[in-house]
Backbone as a ProteinNet text record, in pm:
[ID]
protein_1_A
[PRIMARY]
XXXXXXXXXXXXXXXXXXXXXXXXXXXXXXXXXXXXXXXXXXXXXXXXXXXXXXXXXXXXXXXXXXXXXXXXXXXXXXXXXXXXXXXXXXXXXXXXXXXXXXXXXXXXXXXXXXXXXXXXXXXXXXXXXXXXXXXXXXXXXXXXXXXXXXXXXXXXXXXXXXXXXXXXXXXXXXXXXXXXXXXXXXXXXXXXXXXXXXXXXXXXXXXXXXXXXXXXXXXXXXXXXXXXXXXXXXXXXX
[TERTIARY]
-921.8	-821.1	-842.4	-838.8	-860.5	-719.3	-750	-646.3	-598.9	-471.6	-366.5	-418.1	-390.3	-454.8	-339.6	-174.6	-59.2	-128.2	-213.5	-266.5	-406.4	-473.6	-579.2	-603.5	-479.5	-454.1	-444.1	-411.9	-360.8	-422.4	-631	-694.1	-770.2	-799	-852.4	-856	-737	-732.8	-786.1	-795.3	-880	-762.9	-778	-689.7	-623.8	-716.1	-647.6	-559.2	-584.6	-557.1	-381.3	-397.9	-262	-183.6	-246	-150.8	-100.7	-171	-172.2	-7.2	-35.7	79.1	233.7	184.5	289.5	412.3	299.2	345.6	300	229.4	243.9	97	56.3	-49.1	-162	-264	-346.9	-337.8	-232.7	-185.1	-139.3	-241.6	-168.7	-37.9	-18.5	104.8	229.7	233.7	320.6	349	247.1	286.1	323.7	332.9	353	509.7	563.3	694.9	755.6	706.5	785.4	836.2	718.1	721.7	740.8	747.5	843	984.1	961.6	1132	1257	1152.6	1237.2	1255.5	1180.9	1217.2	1254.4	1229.2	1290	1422.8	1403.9	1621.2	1632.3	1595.2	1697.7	1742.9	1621.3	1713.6	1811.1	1829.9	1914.4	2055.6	2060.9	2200	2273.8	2468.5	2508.3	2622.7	2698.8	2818.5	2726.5	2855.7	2825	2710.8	2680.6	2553.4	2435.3	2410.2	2302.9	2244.2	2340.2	2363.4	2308.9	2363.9	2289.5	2137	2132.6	1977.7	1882.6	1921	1812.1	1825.7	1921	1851.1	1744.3	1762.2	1674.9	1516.1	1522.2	1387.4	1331.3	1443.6	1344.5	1310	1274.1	1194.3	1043.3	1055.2	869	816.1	893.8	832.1	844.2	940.7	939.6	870.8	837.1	779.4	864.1	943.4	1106.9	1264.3	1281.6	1475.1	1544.5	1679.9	1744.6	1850.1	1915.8	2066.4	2160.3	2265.9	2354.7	2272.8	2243.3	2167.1	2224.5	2261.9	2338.5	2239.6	2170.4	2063.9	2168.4	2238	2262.9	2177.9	2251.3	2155.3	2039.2	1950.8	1863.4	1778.5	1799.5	1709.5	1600.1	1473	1339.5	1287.9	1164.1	1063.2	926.7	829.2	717	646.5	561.7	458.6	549.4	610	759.4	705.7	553	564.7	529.3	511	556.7	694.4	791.2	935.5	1012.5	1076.9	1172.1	1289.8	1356.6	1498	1592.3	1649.1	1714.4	1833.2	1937.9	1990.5	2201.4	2270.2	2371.1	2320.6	2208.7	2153.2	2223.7	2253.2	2312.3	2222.1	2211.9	2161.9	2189.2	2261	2378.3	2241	2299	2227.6	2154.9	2082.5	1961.1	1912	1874.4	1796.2	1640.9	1543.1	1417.8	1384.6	1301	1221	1046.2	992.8	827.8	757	605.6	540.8	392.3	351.9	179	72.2	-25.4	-176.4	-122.1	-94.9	-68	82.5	201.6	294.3	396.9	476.9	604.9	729.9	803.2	955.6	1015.2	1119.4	1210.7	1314	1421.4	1558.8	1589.5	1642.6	1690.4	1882.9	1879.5	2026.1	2157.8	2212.8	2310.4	2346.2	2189.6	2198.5	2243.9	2281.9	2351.3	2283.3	2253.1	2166	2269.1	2327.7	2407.2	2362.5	2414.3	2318.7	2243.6	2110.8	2058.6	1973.8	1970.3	1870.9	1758.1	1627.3	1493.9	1419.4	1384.4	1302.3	1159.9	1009.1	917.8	814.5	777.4	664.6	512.4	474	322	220.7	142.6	74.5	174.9	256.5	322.5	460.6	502.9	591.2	726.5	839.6	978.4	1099.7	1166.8	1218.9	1389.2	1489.3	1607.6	1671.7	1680.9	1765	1862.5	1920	1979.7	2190.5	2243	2334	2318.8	2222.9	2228.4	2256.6	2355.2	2410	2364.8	2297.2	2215.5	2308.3	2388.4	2459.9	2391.1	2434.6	2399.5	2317.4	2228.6	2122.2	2053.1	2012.9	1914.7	1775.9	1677.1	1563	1481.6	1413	1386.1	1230.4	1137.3	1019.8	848.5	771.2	685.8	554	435.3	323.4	281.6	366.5	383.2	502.5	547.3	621.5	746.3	870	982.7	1080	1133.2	1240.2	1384.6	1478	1594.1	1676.4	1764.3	1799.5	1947.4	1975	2063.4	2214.7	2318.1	2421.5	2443.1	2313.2	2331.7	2353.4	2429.2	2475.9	2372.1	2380.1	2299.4	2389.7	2460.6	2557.6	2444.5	2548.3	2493.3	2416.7	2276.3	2159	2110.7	2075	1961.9	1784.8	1777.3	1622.4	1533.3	1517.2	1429.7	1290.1	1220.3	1066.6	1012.9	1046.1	1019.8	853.2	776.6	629.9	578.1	441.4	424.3	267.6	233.8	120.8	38.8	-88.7	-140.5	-126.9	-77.6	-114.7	-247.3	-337.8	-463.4	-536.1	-525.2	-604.9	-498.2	-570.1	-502	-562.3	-573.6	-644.8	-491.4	-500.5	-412.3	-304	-160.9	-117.8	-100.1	-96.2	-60.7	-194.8	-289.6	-446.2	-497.9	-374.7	-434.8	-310	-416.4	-318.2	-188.2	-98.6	32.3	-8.3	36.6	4.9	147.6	139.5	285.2	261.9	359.9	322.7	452.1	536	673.8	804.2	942.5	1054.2	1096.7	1152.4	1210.7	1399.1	1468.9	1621.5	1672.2	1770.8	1784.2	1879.4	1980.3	2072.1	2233.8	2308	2461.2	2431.1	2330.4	2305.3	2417.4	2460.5	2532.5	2433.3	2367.2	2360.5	2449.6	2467.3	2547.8	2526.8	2597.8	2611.8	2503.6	2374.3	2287	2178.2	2149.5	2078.8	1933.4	1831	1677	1627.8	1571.8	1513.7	1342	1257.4	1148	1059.6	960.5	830.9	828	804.6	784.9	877.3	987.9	1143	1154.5	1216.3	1299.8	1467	1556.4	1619.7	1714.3	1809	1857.3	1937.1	1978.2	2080.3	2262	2350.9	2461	2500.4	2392.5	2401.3	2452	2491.5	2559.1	2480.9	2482.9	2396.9	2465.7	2528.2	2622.3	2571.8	2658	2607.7	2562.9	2464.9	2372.7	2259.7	2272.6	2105.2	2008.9	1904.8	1780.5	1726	1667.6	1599.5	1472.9	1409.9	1295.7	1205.1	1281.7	1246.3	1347.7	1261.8	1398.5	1505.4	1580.8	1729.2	1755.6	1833.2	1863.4	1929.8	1932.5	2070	2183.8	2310.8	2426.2	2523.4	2458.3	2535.4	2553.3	2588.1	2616.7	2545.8	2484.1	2352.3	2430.4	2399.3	2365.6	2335.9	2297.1	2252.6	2093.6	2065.5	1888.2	1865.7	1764.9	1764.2	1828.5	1857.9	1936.9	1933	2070.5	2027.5	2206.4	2175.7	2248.8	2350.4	2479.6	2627.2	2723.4	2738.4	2767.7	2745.1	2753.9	2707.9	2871.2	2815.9	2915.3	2973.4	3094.7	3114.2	3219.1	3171.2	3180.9	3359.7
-2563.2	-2482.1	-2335.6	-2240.4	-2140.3	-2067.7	-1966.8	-1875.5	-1775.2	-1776	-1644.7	-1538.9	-1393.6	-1248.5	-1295.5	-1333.3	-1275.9	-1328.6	-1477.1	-1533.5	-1457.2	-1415.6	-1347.8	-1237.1	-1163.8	-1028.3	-1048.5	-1155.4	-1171.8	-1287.4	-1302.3	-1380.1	-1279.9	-1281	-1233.7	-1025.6	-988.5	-856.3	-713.4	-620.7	-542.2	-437.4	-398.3	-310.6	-206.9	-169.4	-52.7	-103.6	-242.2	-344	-363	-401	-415.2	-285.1	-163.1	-31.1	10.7	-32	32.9	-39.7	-160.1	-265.5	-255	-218.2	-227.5	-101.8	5.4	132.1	255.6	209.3	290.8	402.5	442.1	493.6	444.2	516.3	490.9	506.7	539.6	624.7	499	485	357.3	378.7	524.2	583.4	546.6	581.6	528.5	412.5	291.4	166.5	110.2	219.1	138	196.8	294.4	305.7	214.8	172.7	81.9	-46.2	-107.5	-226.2	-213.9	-121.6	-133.8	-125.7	-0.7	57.6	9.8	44.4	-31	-178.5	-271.7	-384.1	-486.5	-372.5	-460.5	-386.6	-325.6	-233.2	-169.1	-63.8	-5.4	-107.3	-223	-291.7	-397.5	-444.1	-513.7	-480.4	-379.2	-351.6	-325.8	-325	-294	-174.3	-140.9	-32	137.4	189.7	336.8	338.2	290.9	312.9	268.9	161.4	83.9	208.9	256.7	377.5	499.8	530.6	623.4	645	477.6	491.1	483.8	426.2	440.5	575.5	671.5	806.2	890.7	846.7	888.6	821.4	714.4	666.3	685.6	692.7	665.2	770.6	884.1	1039.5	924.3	881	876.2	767.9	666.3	591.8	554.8	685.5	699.5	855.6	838.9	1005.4	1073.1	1074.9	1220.7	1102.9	1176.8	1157.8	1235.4	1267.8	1372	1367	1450.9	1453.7	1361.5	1297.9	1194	1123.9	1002.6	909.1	801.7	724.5	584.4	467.7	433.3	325.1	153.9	67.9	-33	-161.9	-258.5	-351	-387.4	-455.3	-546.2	-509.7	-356.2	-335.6	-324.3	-388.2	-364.2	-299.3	-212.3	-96.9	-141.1	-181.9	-195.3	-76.4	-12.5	121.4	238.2	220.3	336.4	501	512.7	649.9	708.9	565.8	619.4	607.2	598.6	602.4	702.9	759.6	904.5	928.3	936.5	920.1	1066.8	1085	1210.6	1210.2	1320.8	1330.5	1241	1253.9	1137	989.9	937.5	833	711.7	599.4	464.2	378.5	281.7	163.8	64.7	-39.7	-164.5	-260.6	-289.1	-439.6	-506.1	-560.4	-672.1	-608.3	-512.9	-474.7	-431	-434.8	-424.1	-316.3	-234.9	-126.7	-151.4	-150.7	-187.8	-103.1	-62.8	-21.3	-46.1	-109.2	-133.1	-114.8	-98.3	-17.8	77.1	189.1	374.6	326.6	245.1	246.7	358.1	419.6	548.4	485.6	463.7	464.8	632.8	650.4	804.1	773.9	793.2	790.5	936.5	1017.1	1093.7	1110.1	1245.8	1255.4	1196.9	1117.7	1044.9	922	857.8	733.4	593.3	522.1	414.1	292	230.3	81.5	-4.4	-113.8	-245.2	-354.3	-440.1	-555.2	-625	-669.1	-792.6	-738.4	-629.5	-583.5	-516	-547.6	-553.1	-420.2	-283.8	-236.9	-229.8	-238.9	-264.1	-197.1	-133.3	-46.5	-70.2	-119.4	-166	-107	-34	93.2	205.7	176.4	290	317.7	454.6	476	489.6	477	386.3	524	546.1	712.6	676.4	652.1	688.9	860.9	895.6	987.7	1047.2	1165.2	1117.2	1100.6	1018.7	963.8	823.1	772.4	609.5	512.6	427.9	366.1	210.2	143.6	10.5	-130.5	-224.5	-302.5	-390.9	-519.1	-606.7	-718.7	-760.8	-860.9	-812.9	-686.6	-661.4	-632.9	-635.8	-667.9	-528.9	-449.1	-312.1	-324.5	-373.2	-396.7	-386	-352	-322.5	-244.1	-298.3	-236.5	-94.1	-88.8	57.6	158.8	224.3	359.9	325.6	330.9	324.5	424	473.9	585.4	563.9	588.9	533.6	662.2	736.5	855.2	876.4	983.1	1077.8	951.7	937.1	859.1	745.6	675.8	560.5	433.4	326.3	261	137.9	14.2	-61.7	-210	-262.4	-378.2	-498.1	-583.7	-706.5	-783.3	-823.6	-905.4	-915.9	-761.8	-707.5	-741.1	-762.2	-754.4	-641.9	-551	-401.9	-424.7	-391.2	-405.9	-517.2	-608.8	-753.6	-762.8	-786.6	-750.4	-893.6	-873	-959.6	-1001.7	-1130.7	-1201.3	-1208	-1179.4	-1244.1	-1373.5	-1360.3	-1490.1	-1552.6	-1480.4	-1487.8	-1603.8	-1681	-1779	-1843.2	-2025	-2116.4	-2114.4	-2001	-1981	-1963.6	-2029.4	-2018.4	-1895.9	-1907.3	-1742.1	-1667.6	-1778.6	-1694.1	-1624.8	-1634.8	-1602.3	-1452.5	-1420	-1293.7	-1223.2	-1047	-948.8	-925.7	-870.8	-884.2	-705.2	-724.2	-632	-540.5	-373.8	-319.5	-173.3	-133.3	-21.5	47.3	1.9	104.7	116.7	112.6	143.4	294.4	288.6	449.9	420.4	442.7	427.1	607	591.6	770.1	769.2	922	931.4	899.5	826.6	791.3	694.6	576.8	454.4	361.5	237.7	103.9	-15.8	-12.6	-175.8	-303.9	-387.2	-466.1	-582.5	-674.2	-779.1	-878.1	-905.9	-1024	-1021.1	-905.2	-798	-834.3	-855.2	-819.7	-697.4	-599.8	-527.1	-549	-598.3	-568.5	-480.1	-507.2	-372.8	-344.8	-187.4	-138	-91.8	-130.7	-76.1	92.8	135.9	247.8	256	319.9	332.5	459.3	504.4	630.1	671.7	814.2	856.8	788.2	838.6	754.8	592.9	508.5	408.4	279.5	177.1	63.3	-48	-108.3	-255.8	-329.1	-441.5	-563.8	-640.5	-728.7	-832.2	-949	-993.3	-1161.1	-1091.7	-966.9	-912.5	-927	-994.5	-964.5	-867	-733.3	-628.8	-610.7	-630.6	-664.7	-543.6	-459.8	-364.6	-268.8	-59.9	57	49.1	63.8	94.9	269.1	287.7	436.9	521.2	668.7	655.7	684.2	714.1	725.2	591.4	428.6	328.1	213.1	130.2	-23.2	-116	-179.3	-314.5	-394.6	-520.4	-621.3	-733.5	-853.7	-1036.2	-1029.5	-1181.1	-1182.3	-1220	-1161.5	-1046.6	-924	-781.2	-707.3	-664.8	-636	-546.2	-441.4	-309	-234.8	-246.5	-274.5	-294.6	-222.4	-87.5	19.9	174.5	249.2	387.6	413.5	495.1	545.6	655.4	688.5	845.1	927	1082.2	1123.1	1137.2
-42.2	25.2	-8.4	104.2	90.3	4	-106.3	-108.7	-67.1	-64.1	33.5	-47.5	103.1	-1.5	-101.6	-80.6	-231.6	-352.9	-360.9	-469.2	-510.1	-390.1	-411.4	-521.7	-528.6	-567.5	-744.3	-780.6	-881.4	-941.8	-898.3	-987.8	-1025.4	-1155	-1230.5	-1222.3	-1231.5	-1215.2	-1291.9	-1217.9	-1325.5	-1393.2	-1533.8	-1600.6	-1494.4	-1411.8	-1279.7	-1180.9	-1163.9	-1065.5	-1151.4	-1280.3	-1320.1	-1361.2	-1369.2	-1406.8	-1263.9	-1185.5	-1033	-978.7	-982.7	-950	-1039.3	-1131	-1222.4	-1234.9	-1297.2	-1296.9	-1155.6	-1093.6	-966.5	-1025.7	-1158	-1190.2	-1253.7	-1298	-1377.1	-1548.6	-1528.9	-1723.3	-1817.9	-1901	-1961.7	-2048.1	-2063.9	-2099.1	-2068.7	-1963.6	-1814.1	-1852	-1835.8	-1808.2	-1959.3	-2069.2	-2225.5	-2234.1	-2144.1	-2161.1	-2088.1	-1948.1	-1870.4	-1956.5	-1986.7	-2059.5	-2203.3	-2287.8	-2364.7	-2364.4	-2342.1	-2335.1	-2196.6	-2063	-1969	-1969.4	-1949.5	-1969.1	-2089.3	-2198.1	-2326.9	-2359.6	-2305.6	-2353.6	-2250.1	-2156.7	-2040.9	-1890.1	-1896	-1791.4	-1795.2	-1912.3	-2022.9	-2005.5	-2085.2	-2093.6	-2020.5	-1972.4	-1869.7	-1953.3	-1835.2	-1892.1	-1896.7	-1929.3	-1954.9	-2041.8	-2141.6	-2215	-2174.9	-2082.9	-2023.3	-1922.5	-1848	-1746.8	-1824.5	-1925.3	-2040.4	-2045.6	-2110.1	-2150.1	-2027	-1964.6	-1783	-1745.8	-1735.1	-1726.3	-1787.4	-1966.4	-2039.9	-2025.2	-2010.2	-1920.5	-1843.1	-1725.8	-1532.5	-1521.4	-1545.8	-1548.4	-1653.6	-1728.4	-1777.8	-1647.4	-1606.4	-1526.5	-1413.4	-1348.1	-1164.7	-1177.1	-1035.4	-991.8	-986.3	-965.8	-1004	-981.9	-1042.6	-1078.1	-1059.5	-955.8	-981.8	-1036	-1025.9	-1142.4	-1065.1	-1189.8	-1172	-1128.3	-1126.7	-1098.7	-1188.3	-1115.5	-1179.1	-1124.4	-1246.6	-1226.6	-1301	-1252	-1309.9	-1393.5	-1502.4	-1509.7	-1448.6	-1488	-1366.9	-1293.9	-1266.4	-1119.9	-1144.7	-1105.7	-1135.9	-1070.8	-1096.5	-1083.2	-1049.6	-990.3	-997.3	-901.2	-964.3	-858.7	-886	-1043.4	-1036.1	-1008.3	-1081.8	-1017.9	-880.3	-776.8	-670.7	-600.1	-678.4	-662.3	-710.3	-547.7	-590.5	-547.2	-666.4	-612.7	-670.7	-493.9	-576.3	-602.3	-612	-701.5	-637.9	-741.7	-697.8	-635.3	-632.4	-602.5	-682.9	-611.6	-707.7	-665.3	-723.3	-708.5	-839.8	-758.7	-790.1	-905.6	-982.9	-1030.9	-965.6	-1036.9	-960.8	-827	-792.3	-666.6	-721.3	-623.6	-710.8	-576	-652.8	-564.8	-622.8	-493	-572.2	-478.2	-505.5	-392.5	-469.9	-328.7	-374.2	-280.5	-314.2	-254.6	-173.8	-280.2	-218.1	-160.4	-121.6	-72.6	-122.9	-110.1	-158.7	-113.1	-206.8	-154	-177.9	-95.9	-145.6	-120.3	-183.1	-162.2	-199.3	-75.4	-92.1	-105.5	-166	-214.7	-169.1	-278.9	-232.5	-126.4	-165	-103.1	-211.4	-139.9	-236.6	-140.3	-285.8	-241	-311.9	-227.8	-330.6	-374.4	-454.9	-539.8	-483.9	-556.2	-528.7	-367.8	-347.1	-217.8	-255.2	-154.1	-210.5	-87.1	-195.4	-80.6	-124.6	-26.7	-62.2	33.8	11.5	36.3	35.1	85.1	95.9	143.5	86.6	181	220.8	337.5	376.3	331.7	358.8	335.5	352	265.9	294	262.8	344.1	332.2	384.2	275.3	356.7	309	373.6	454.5	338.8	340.6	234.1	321.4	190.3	216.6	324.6	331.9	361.4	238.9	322.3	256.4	292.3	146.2	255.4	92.2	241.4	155.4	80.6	29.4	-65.8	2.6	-39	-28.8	56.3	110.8	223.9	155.6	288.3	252.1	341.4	268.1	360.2	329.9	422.3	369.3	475.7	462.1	578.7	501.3	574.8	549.8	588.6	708.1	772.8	742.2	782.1	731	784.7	715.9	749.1	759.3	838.2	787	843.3	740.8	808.4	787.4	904.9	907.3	860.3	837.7	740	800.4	643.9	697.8	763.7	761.8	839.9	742.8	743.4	692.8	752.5	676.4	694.8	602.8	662	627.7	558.1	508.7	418.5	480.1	408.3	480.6	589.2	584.1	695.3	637.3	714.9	717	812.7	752.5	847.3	789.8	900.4	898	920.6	948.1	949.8	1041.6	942.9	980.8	1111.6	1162	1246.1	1206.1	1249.6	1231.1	1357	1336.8	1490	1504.8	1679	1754	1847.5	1785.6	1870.1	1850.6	1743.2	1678.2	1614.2	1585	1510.9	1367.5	1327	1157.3	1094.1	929.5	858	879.4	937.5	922.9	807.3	678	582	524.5	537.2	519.4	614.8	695.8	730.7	714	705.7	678.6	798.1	792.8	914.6	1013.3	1104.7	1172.9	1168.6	1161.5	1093.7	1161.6	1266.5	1341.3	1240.8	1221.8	1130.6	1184.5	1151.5	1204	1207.4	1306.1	1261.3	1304.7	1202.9	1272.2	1249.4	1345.9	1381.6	1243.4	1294.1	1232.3	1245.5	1139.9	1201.5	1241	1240.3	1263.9	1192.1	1234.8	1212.2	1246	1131.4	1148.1	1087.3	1217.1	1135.9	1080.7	972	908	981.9	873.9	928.6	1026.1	1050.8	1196.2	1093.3	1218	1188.9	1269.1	1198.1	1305.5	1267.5	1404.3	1381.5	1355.6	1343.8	1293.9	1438.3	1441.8	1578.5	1680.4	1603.6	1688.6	1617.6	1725.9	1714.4	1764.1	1662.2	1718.6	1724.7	1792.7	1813.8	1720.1	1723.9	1663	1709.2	1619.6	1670.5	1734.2	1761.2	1796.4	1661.8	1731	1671.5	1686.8	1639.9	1647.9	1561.6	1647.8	1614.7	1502.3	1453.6	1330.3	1452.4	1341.5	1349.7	1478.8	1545.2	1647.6	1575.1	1674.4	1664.7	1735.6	1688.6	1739.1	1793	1893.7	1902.4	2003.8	1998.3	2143.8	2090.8	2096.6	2103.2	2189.6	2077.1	2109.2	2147	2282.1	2277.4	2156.9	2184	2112.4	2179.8	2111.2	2154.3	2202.8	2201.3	2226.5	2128.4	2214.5	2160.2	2134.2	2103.3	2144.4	2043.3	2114.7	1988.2	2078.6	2039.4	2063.6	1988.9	2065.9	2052	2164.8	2211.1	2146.4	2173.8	2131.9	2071.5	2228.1	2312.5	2429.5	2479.3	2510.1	2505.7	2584.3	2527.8	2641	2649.1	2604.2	2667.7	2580.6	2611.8	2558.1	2444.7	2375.9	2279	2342.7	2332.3	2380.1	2300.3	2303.2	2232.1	2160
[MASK]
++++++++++++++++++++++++++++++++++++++++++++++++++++++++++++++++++++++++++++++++++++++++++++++++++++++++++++++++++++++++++++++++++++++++++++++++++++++++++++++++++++++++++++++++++++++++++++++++++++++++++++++++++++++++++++++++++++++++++++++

């Protein structure tokens, strides 16, 4: 049986192969603070002091930190110094931010991520806006470039980026790479409760998108959409 690239990646790896994945650099520096200090005491603890000591950390092992920055229990880091988060930034317990081969996440100012939601960066790059607000258990993830625009909210167990496989051939799907053109959501976006948006959608400024849509095709801006798949039922006005 052939192995998947995910198993592929992770036989027999090279020292660059694991600083790269881990800590986002080449500095074995880097990756001796993560794994000491972050995962044996700053992602541990909870409360005002847990909150304490993750500020005094996430500056050696993300690419920038800005002020106030409330990092909770749990949340894991992998590729941290390509992770940038600016300043009033939250992010809830148990959410993991990762990025691998050259991927960038950015959270700009005053975005809030809630528990147990996963963003992931793979190659390209993953950019909210600042003041997006993305709820609990969502999944923000894509080989291609994501950007989700200023204020837009993003409700509980979304799935954005949702990558695609060729259908050209009956060869193993999990054995080839996914094909990933990128999302772009405007600004003042609503997505709602349980929504997929695919790789390759766009969608507008001011627009809404209902809970349980599937997105499969741009959305204007300025309206309403939602079903599966996702289709526009009346304009917003002002």
């Amino acid at each position: 049986m052939r192995l998947t690239p995910q198993i592929r990646r992770f036989q027999s790896p090279s020292l660059k192969d694991v600083l790269d994945a881990t800590a986002g650099t080449d500095s074995f520096w880097v990756l001796l603070m993560r794994e000491t200090f972050y995962e044996n005491f700053g992602k541990i603890f909870g409360g005002l002091s847990g909150i304490i000591l993750r500020r005094l950390i996430l500056p050696l092992i993300l690419k920038k930190v800005g002020k106030k920055v409330i990092v909770e229990e749990g949340v894991n880091f992998l590729g941290g110094k390509r992770i940038s988060l600016g300043s009033n930034v939250i992010i809830r317990r148990c959410c993991s931010l990762e990025t691998r081969f050259g991927g960038e996440i950015i959270l700009e100012n005053s975005c809030f991520v809630n528990q147990f939601s996963i963003i992931s960066a793979k190659k390209g790059k993953i950019v909210l806006k600042e003041g997006v607000n993305v709820s609990s258990h969502c999944r923000i993830a894509s080989t291609g470039d994501i950007t989700i625009g200023k204020s837009s909210l993003i409700a509980s167990h979304c799935y954005i980026g949702a990558p695609n496989h060729s259908l050209e051939s009956f060869e193993s799907t999990v054995e080839k790479e996914v094909n990933s053109e990128g999302v772009y959501i405007g600004n003042n976006v609503w997505i709602g409760a349980n929504s997929v948006i695919l790789d390759g959608v766009r969608i507008g400024d001011n627009t809404v998108i209902g809970a349980n849509s599937f997105v499969n095709n741009d959305i204007p801006e300025n309206v309403v959409a939602f079903g599966t798949p996702a289709k526009v039922y009346r304009e917003r006005l002002q």
